[in-house]
mmCIF file as Biopython writes it, N, C-alpha, C and O atoms, coordinates in Angstrom:
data_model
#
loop_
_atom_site.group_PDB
_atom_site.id
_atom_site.type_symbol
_atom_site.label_atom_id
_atom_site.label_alt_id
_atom_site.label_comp_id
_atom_site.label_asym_id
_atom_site.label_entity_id
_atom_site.label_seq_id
_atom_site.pdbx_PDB_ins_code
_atom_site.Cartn_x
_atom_site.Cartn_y
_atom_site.Cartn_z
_atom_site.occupancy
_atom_site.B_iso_or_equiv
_atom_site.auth_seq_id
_atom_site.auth_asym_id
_atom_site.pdbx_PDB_model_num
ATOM 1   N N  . UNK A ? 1  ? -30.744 -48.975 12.671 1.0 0.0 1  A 1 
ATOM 2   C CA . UNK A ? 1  ? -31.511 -47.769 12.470 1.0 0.0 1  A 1 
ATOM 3   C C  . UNK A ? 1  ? -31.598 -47.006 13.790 1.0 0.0 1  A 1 
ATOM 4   O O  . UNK A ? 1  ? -31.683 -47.521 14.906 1.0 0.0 1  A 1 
ATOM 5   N N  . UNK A ? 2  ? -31.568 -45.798 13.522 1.0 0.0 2  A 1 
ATOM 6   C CA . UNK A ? 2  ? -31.386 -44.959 14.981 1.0 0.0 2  A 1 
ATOM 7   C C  . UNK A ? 2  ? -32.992 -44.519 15.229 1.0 0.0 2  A 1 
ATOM 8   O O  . UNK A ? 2  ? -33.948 -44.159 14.542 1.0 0.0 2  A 1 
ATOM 9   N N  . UNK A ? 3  ? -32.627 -44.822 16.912 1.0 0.0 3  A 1 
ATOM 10  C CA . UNK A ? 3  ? -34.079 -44.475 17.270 1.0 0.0 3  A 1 
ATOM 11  C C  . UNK A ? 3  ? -34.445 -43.288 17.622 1.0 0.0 3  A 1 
ATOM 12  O O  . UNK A ? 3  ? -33.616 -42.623 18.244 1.0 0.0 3  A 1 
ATOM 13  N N  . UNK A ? 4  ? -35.855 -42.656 17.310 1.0 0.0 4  A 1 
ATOM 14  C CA . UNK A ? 4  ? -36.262 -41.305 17.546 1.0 0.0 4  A 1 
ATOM 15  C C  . UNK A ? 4  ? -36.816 -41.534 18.973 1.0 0.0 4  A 1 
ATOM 16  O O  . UNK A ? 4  ? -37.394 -42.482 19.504 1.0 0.0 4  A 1 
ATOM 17  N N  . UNK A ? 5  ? -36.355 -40.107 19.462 1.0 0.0 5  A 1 
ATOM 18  C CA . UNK A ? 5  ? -36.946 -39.891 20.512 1.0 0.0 5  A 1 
ATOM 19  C C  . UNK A ? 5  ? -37.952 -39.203 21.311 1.0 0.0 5  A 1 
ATOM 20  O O  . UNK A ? 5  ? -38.523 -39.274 22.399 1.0 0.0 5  A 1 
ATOM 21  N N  . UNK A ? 6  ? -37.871 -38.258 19.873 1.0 0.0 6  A 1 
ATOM 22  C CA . UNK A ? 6  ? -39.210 -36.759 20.301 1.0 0.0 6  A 1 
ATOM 23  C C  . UNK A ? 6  ? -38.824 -36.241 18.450 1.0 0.0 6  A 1 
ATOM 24  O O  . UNK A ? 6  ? -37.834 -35.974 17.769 1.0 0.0 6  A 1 
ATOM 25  N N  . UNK A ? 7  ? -40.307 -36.334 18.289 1.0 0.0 7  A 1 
ATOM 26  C CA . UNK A ? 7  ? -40.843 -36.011 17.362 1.0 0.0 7  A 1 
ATOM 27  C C  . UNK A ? 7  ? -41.827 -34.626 17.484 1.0 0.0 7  A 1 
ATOM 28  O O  . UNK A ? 7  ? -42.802 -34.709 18.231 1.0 0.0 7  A 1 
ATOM 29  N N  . UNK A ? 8  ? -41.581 -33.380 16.771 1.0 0.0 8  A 1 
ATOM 30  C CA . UNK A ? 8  ? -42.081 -32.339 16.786 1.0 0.0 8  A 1 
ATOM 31  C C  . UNK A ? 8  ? -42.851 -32.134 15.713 1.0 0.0 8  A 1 
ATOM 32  O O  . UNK A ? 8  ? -42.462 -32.356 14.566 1.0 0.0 8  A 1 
ATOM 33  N N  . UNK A ? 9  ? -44.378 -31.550 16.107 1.0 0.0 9  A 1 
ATOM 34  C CA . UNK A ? 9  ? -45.261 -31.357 15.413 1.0 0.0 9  A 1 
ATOM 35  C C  . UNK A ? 9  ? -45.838 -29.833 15.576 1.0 0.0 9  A 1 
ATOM 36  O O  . UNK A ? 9  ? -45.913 -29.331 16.697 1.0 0.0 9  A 1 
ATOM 37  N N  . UNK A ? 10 ? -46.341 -28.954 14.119 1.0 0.0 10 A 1 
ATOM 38  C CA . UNK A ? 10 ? -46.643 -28.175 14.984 1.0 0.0 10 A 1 
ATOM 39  C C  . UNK A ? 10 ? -47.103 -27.832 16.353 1.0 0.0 10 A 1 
ATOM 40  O O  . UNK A ? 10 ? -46.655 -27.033 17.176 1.0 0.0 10 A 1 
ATOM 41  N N  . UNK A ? 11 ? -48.017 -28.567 16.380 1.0 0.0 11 A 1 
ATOM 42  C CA . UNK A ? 11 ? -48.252 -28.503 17.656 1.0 0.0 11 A 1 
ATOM 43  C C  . UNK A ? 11 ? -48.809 -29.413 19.030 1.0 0.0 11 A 1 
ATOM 44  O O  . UNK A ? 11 ? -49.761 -29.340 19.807 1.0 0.0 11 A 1 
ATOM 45  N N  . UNK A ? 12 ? -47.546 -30.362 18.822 1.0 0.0 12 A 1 
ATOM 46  C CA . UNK A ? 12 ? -47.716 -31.579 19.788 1.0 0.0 12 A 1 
ATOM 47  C C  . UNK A ? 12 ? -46.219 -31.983 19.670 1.0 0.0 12 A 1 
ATOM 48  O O  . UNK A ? 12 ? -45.516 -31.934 18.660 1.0 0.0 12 A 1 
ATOM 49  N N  . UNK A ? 13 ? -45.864 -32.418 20.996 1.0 0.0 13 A 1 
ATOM 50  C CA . UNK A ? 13 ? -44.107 -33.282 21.061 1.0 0.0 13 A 1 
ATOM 51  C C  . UNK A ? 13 ? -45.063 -34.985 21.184 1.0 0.0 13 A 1 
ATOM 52  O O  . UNK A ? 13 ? -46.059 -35.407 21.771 1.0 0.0 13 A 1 
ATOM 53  N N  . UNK A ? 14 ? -44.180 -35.433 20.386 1.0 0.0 14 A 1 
ATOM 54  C CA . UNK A ? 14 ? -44.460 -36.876 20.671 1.0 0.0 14 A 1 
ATOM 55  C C  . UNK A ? 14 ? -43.437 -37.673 20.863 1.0 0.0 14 A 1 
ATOM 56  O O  . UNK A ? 14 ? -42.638 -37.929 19.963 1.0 0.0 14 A 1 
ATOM 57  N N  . UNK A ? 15 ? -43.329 -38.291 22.409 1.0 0.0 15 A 1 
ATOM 58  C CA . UNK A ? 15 ? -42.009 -38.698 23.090 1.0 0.0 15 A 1 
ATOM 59  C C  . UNK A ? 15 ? -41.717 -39.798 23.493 1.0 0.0 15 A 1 
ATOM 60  O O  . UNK A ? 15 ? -42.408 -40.319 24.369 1.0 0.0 15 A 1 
ATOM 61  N N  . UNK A ? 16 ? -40.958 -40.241 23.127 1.0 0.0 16 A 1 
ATOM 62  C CA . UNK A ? 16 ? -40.349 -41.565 23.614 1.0 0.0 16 A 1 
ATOM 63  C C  . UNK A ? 16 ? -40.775 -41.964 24.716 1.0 0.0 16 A 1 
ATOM 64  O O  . UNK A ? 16 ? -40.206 -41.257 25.548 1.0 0.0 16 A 1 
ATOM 65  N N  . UNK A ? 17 ? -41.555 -42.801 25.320 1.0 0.0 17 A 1 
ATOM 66  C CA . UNK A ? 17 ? -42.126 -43.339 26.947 1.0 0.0 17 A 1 
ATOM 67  C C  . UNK A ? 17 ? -40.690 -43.275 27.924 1.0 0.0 17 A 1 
ATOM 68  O O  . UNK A ? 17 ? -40.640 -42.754 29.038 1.0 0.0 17 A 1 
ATOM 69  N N  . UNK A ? 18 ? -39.398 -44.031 27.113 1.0 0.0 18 A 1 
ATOM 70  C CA . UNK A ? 18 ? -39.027 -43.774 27.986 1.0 0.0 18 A 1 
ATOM 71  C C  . UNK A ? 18 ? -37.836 -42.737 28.565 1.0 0.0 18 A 1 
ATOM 72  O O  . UNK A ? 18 ? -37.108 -43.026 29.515 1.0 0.0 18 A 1 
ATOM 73  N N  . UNK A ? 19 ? -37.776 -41.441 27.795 1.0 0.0 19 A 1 
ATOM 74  C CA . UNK A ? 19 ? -37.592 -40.321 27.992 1.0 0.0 19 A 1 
ATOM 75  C C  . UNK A ? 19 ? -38.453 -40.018 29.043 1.0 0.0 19 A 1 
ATOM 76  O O  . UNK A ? 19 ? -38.211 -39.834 30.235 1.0 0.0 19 A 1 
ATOM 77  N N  . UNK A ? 20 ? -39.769 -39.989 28.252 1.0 0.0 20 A 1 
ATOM 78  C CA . UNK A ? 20 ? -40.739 -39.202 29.995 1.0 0.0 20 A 1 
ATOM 79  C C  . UNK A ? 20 ? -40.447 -39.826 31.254 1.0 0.0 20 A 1 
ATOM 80  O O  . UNK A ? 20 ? -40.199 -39.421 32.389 1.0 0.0 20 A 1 
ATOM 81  N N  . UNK A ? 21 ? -40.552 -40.908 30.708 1.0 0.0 21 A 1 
ATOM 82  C CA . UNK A ? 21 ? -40.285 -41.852 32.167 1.0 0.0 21 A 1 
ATOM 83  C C  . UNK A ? 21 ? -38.945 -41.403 32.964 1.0 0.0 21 A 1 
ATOM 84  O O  . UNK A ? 21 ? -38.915 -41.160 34.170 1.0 0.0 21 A 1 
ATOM 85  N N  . UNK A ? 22 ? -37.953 -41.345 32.163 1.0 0.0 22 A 1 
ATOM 86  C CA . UNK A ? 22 ? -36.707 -40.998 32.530 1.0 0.0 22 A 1 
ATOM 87  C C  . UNK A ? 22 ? -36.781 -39.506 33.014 1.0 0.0 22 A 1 
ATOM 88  O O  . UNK A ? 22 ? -35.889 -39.377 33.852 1.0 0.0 22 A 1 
ATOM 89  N N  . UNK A ? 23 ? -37.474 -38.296 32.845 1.0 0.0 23 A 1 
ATOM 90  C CA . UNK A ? 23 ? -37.746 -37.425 32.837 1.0 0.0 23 A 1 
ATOM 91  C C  . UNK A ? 23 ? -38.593 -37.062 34.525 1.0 0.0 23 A 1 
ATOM 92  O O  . UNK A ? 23 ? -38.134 -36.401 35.457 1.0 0.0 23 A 1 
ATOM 93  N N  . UNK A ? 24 ? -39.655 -37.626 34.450 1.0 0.0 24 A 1 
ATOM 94  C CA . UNK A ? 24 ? -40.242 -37.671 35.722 1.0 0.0 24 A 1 
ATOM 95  C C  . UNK A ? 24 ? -39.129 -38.270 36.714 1.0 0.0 24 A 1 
ATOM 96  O O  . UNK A ? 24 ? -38.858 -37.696 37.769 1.0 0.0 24 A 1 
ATOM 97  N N  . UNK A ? 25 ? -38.523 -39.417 36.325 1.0 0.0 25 A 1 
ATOM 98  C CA . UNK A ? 25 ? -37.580 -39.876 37.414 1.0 0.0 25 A 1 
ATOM 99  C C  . UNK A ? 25 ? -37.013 -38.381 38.321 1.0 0.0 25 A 1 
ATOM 100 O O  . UNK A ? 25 ? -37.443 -37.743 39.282 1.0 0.0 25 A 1 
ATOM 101 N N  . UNK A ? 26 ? -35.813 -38.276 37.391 1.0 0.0 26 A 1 
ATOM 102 C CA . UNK A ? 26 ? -35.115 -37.061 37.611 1.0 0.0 26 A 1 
ATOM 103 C C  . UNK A ? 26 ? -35.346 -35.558 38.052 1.0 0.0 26 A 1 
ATOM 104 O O  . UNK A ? 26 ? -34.583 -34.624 38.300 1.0 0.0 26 A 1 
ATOM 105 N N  . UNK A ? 27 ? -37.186 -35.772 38.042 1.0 0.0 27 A 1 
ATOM 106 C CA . UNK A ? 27 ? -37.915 -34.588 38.553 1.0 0.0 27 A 1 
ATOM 107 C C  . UNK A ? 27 ? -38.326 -35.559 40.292 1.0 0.0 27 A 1 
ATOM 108 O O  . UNK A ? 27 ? -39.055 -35.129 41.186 1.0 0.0 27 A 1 
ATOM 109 N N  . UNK A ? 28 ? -38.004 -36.129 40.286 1.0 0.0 28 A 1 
ATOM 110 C CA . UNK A ? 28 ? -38.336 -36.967 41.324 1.0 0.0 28 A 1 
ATOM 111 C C  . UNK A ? 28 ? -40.050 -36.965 41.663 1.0 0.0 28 A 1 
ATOM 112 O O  . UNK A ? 28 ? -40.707 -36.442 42.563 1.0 0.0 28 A 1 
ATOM 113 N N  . UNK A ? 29 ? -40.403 -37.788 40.515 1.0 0.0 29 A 1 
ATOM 114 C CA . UNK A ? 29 ? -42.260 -38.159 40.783 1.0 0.0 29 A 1 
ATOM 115 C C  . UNK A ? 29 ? -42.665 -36.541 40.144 1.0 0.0 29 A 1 
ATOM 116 O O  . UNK A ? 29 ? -43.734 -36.400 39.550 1.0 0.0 29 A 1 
ATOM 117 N N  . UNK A ? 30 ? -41.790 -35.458 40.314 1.0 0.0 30 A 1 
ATOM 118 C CA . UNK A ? 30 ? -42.660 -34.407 39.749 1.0 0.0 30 A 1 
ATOM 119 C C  . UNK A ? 30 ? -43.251 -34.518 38.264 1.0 0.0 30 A 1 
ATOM 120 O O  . UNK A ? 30 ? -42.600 -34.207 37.267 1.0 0.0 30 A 1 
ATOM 121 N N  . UNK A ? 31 ? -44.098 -34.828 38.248 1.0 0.0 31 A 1 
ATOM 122 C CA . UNK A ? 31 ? -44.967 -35.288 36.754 1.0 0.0 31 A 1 
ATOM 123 C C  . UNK A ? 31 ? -45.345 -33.857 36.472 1.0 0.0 31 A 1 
ATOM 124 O O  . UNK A ? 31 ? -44.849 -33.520 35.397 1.0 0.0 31 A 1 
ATOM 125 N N  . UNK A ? 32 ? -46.201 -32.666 37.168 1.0 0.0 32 A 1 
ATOM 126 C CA . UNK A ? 32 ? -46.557 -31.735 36.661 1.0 0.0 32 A 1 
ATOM 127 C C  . UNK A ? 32 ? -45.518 -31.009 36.366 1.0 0.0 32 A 1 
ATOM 128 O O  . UNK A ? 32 ? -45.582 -30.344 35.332 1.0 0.0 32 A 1 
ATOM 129 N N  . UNK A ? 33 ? -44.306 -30.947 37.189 1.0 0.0 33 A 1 
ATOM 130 C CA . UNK A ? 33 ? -42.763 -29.756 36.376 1.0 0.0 33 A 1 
ATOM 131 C C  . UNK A ? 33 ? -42.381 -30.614 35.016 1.0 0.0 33 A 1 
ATOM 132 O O  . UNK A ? 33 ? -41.779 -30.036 34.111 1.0 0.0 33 A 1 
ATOM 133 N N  . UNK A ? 34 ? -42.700 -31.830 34.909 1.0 0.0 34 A 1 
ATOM 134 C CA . UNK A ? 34 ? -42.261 -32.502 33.520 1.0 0.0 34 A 1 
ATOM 135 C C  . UNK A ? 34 ? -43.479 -31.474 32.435 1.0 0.0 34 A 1 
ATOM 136 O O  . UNK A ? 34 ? -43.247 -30.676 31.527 1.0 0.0 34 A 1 
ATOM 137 N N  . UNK A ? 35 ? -44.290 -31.772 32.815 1.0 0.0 35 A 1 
ATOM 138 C CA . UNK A ? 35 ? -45.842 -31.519 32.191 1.0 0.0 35 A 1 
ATOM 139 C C  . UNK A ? 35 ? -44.948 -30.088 31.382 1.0 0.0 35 A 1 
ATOM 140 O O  . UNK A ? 35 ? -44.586 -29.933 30.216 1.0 0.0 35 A 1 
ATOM 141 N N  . UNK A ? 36 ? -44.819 -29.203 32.615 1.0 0.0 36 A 1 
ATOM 142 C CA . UNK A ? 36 ? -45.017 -28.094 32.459 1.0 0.0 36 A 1 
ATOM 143 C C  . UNK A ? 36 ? -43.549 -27.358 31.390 1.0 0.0 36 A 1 
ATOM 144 O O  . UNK A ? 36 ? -43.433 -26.404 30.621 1.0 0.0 36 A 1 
ATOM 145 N N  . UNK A ? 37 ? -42.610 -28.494 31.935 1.0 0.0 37 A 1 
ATOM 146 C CA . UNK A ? 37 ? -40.902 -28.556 31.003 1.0 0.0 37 A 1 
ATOM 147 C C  . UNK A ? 37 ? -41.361 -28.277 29.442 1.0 0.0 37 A 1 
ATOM 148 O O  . UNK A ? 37 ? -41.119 -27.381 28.633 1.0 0.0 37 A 1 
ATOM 149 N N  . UNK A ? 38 ? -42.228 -29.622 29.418 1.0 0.0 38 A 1 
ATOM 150 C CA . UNK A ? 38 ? -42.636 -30.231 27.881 1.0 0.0 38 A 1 
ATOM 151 C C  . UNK A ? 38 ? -43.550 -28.671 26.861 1.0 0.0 38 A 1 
ATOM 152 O O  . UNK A ? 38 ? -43.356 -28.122 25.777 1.0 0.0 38 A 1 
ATOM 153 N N  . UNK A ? 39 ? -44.577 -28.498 28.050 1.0 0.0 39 A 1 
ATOM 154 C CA . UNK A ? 39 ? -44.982 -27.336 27.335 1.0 0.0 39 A 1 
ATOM 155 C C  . UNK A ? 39 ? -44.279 -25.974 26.904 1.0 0.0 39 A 1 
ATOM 156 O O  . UNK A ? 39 ? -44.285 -25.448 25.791 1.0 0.0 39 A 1 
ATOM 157 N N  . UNK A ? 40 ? -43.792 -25.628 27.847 1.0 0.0 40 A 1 
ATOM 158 C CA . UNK A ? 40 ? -42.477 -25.404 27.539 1.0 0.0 40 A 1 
ATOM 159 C C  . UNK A ? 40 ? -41.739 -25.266 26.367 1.0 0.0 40 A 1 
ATOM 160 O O  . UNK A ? 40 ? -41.860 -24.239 25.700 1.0 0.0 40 A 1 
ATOM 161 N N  . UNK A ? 41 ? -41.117 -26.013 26.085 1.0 0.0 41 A 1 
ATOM 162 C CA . UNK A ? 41 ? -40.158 -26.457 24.840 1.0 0.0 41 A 1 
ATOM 163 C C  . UNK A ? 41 ? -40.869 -26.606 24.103 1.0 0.0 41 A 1 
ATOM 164 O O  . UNK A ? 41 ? -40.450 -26.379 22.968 1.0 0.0 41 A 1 
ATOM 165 N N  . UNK A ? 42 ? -42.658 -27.157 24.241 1.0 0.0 42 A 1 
ATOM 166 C CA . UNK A ? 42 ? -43.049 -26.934 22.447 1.0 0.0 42 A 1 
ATOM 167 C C  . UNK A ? 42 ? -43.472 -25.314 22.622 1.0 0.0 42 A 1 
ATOM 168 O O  . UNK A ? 42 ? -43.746 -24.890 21.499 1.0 0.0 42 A 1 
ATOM 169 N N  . UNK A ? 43 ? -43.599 -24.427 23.479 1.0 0.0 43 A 1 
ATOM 170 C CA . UNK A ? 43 ? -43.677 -23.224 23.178 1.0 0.0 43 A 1 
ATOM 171 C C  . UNK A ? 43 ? -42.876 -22.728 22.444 1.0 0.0 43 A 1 
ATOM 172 O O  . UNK A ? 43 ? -43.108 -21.931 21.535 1.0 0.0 43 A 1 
ATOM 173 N N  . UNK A ? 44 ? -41.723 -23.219 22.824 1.0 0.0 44 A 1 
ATOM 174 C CA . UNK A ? 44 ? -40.096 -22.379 22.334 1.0 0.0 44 A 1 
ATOM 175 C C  . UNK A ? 44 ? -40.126 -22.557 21.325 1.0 0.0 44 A 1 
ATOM 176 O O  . UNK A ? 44 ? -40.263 -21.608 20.553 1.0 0.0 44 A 1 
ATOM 177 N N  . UNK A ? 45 ? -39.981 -24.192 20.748 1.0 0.0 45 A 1 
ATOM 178 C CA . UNK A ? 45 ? -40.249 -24.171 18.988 1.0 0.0 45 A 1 
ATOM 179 C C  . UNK A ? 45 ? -41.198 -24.100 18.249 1.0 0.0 45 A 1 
ATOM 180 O O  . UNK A ? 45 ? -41.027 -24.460 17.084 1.0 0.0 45 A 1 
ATOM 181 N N  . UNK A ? 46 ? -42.530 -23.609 18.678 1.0 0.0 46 A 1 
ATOM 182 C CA . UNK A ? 46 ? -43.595 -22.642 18.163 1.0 0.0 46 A 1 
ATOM 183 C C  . UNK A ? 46 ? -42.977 -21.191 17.908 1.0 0.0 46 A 1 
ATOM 184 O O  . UNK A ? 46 ? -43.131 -20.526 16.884 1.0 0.0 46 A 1 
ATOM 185 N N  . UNK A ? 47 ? -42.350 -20.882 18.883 1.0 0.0 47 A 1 
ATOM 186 C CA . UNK A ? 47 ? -42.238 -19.349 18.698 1.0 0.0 47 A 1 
ATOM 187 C C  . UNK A ? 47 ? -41.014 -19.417 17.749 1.0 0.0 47 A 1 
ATOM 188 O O  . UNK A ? 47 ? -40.853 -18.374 17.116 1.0 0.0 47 A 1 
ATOM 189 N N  . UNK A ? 48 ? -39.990 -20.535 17.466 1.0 0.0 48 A 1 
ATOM 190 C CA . UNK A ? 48 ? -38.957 -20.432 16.794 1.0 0.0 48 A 1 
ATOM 191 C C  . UNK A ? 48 ? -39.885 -20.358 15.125 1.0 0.0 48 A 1 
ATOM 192 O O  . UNK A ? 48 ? -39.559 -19.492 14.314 1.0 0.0 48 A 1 
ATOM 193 N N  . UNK A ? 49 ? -40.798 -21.168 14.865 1.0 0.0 49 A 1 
ATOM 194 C CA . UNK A ? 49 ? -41.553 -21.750 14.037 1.0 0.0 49 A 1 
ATOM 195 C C  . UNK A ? 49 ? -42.089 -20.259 12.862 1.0 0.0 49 A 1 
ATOM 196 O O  . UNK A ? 49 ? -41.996 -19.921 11.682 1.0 0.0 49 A 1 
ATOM 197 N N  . UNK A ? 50 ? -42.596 -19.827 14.023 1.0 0.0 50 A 1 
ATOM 198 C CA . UNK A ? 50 ? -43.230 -18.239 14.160 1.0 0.0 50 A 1 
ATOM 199 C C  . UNK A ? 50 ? -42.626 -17.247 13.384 1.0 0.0 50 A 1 
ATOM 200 O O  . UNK A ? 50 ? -43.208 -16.554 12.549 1.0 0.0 50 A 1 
ATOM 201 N N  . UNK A ? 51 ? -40.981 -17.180 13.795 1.0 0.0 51 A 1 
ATOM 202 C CA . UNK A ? 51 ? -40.169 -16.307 14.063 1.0 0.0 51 A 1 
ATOM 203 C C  . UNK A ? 51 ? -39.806 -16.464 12.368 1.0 0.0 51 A 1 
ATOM 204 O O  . UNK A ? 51 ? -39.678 -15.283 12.044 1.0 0.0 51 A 1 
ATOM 205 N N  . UNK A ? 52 ? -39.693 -16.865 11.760 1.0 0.0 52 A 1 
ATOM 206 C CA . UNK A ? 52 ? -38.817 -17.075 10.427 1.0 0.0 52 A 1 
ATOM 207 C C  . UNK A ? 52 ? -39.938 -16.774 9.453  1.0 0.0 52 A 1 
ATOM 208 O O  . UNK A ? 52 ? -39.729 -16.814 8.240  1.0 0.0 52 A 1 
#
């Protein structure tokens, strides 16, 4: 069975630990540009949400 990784809700991402984890890595410790990525992208598919 394939595993999920981010689950979209209207209005909440719910993410795989270790995506974020993997995520902050690659921001190097930046936790708030992750923070701010995440909000982000559920903006985008709010406004996609919106849009139709």
């Amino acid at each position: 069975m394939a595993k999920q990784r981010m689950i979209v809700t209207d209005d909440q991402l719910l993410i795989d630990m270790d995506l974020l984890f993997n995520a902050i890595r690659e921001a190097n410790g930046d936790w708030e540009k992750v923070e701010r990525d995440m909000k982000a992208y559920l903006q985008t598919v709010q406004n996609m949400v919106t849009e139709e």
